[in-house]
C-alpha positions in Angstrom: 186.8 211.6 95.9 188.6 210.4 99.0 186.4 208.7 101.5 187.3 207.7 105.0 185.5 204.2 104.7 186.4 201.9 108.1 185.5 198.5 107.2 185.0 195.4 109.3 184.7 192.3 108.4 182.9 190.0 110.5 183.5 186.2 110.0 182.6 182.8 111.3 185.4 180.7 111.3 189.5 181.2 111.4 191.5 180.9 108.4 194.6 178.9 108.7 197.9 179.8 106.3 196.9 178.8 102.8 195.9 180.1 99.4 192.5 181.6 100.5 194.2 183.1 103.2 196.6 184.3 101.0 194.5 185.8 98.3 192.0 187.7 101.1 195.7 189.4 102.1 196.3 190.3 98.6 192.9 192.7 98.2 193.0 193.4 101.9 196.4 194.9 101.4 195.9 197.2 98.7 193.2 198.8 100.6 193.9 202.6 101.5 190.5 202.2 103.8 191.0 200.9 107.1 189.9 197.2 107.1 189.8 195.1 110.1 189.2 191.0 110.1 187.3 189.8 112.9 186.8 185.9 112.8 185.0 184.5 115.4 184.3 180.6 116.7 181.4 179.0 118.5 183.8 175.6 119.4 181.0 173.3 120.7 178.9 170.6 118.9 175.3 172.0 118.7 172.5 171.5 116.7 172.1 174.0 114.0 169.9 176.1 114.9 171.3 176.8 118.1 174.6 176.7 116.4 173.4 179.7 114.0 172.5 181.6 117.2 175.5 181.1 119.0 177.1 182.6 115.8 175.0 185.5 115.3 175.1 186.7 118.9 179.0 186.3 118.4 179.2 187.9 115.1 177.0 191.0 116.8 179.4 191.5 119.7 182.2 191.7 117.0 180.4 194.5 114.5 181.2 198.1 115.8 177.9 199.4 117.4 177.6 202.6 115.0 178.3 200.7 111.9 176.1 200.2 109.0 176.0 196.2 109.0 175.6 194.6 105.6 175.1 191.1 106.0 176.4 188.8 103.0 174.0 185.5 102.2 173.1 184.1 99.4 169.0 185.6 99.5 170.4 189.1 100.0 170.3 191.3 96.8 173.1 191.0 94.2 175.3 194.8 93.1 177.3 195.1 90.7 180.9 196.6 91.5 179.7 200.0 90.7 177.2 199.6 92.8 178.6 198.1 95.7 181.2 201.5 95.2 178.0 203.8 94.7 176.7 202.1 98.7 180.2 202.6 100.2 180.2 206.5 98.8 176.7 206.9 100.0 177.5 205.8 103.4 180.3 207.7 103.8 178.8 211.0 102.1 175.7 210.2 104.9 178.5 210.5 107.6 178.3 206.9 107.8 181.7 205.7 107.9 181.8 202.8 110.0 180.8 199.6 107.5 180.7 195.7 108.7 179.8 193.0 106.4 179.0 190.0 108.4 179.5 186.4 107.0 178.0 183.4 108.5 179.2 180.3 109.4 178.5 176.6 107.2 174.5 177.0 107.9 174.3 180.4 107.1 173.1 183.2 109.1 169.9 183.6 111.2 166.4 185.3 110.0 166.5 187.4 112.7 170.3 188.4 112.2 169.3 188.8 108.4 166.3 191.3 109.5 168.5 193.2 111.8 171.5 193.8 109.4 170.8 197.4 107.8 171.1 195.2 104.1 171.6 191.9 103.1 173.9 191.5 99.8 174.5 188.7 97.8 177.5 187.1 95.4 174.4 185.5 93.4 172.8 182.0 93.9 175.5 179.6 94.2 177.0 178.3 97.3 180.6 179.3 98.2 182.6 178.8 100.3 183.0 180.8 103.2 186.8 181.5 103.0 186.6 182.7 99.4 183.5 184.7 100.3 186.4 186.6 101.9 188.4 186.5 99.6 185.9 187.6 97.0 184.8 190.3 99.6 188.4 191.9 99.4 188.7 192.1 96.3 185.3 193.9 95.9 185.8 196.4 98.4 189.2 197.0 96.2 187.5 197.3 93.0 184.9 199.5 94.8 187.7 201.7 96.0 189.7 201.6 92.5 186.3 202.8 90.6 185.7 205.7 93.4 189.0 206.6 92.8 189.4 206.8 88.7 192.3 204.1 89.0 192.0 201.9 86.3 192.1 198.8 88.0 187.8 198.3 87.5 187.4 198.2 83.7 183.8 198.3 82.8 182.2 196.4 80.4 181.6 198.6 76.9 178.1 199.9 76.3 175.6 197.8 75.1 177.8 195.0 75.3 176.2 193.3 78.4 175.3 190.4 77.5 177.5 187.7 77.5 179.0 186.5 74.4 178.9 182.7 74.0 181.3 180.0 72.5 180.0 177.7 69.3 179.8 174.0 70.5 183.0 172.6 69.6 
């Protein structure tokens, strides 16, 4: 199946040369999907919640108007890759090409950006940080491709076997 996914990525904050930077370029490389970075800055001192606003609003100018937005925080629902690949297939199959994932900023993202965005995902309870959320991001939308694809890059885990197996106390 070949799908003509356009991705943007939406992102509070710039990333300077490093091995985040580096390892986002890695995944974001690889993709055969167009994939475009957009960081943005809100460069005053504000309280938070006005800082959050300031973000959102610039975070919405930067999303493509026709795109499904999917915005990444840490009360959104979690996918696993298959299913992240089986949203991206039904988007495109809907006609729905244009995607943006939209990542907040160090306070997170606003309720009312969270209740506009068409979903709201999640890479599970903990806190990271927002340049690996990238990072991590990448290499998800690569895996997603890989498993639409048949390339064995995605290896599933064996039936039945889901549960994680744990190590003896040593």
């Amino acid at each position: 199946m070949v799908l003509r996914a356009r991705i943007t990525i939406a992102a509070v904050g710039r990333a300077k040369a490093g091995p985040l930077r580096d390892l986002y370029r890695l995944y974001a490389d690889r993709l055969t999907w167009s994939l475009s970075l957009k960081e943005v800055e809100v460069r005053r001192r504000l309280p938070p919640a006005q800082l959050m606003q300031q973000e959102a609003e610039a975070l919405t100018a930067a999303l493509p108007p026709s795109a499904t937005c999917i915005a990444l925080d840490s009360r959104g629902k979690t996918l696993s890759s298959d299913g992240l690949a089986r949203l991206i297939a039904k988007s495109c199959e809907a006609g729905e090409n244009d995607i943006a994932f939209a990542i907040g900023g160090a306070e997170g993202l606003t309720t009312e950006f969270l209740a506009r965005a068409d979903r709201v995902l999640s890479f599970g309870p903990m806190t990271w940080p927002h340049l690996l959320a990238r990072a991590m991001l990448a290499e998800q939308l690569y895996r997603a491709q890989s498993i639409l694809g048949g390339h064995p890059y995605h290896r599933a885990p064996a039936p039945n076997k889901s549960a994680a197996r744990r190590r003896p106390n040593s």
